[in-house]
C-alpha positions in Angstrom: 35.8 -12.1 0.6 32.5 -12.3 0.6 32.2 -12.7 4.9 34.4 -10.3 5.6 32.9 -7.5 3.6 29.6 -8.3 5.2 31.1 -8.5 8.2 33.2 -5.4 8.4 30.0 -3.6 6.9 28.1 -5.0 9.5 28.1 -2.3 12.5 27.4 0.5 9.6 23.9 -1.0 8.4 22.0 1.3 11.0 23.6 4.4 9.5 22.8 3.2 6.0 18.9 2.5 7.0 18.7 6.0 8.3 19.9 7.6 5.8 17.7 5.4 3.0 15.1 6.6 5.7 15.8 10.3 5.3 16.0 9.7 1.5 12.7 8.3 1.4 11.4 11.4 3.9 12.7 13.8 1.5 11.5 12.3 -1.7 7.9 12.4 0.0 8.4 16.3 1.5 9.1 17.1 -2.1 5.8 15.5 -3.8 4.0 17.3 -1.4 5.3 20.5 -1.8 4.8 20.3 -5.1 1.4 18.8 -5.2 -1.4 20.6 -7.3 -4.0 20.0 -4.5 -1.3 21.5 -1.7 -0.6 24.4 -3.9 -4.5 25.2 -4.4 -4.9 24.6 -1.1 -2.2 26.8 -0.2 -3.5 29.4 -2.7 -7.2 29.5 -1.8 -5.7 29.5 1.8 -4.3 33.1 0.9 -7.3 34.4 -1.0 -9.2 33.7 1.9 -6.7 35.7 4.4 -6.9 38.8 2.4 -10.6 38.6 1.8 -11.0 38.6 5.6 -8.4 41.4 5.8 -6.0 39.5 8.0 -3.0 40.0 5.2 -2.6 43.4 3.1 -2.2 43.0 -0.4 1.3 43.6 -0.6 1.5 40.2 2.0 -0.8 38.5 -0.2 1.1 39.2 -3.3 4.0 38.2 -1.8 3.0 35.3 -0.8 1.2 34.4 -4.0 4.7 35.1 -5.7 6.2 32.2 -3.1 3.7 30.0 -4.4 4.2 30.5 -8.2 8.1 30.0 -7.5 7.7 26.6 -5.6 5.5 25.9 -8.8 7.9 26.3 -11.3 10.9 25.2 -9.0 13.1 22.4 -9.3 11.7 19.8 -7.9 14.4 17.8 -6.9 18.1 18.8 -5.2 20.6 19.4 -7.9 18.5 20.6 -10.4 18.3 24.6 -12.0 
């Protein structure tokens, strides 16, 4: 039984590596959006844009509000 499920499973094996490939994608997307550096890099990113007057402060509130939100977020799908 053995064979034939291998064999029968055989033509989908490309679908399952790119999907384990998207999985792994994802998983790494996620860390990295929810990486302290990124976020205070991101967050002196729009400090500086409103010191330089290229955002008003409603903008930079706003986007400061994003921030805080992908902070405290779930950080993975399913969750909250």
């Amino acid at each position: 039984m053995g064979l034939l499920s291998w064999t029968v499973g055989l033509p989908f094996l490309p679908v399952r590596g790119v999907v384990r490939l998207a999985e792994v994608i994802q998983k790494q997307v996620d860390e990295q959006m929810h990486s302290p550096a990124t976020l205070r890099r991101e967050l002196e990113q729009i400090d500086e844009m409103a010191r330089r007057g290229e955002i008003t402060r409603e903008e930079e509130l706003e986007m400061q509000r994003q921030l805080t939100r992908r902070m405290v977020g779930p950080t993975s799908p399913g969750v909250g």
